[in-house]
C-alpha positions as a printed Julia matrix, in Angstrom:
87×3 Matrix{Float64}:
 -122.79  179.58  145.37
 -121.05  178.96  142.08
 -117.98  177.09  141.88
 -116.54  177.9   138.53
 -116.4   181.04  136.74
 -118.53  180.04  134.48
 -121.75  179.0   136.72
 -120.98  182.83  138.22
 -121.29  184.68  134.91
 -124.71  182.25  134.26
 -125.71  183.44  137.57
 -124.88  187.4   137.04
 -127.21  186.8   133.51
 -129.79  184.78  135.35
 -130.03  187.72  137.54
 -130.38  190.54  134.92
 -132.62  188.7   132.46
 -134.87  187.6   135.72
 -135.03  191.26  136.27
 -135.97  192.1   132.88
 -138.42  189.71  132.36
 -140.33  190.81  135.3
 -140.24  194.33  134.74
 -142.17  193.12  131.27
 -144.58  191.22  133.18
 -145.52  193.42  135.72
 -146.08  196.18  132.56
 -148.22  193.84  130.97
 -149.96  192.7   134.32
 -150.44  196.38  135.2
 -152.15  197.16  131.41
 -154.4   194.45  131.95
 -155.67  194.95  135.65
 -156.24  199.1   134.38
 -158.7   197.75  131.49
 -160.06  195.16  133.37
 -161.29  198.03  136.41
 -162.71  200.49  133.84
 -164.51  197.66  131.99
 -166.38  196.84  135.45
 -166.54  200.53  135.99
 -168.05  200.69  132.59
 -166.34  203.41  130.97
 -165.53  202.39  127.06
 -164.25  205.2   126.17
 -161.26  204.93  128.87
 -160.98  201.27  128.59
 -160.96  201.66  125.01
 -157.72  203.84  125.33
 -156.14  201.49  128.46
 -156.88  198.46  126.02
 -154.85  199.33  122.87
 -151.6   199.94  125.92
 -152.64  196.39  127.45
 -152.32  194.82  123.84
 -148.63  196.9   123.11
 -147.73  195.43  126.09
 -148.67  191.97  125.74
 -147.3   192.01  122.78
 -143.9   193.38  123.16
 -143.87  190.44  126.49
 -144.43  187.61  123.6
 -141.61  189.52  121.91
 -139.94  189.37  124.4
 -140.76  185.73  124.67
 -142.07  186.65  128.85
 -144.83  184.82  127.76
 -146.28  182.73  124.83
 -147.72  184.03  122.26
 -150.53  181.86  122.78
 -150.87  183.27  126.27
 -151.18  186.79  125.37
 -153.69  186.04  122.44
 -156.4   184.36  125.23
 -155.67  187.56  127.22
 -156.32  189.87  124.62
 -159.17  187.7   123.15
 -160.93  187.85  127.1
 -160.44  191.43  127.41
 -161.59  192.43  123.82
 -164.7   190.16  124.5
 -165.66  191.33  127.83
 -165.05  195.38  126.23
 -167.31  194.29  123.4
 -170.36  193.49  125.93
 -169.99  196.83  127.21
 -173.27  198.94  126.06
């Protein structure tokens, strides 16, 4: 528990930027699991559409600096690659 006021308002943000980073991460997370099922499912057309929501997300989580932007460049960079070998 905190013992100043101080350490409790830290806390109370803690708390509500915890919350709002994983609500971005779980978006993101969510985007990229969709396009990586309809890749192995093999349908472009839909994993076409599910991959240009995966990339909005990632990037709006580097905006939100949820993750690096470093991070979210690999991910896209992995998913455009393995929708590219897609026939």
């Amino acid at each position: 528990m905190p013992n100043t006021k101080s350490a409790a308002k830290a806390m109370r943000q803690a708390l509500r930027r915890r919350a709002r980073n994983l609500q971005a991460k779980n978006k993101f997370k969510g985007a990229v699991k969709e396009v990586k099922k309809l890749i192995t499912a093999g349908k472009k057309s839909d994993a076409l559409e599910a991959m240009k929501k995966a990339m909005s997300a990632l990037d709006k989580a580097v905006k939100k600096n949820v993750i690096k932007k470093g991070s979210a460049s690999r991910k896209k960079s992995r998913l455009a690659k393995a929708l590219a070998k897609l026939k």
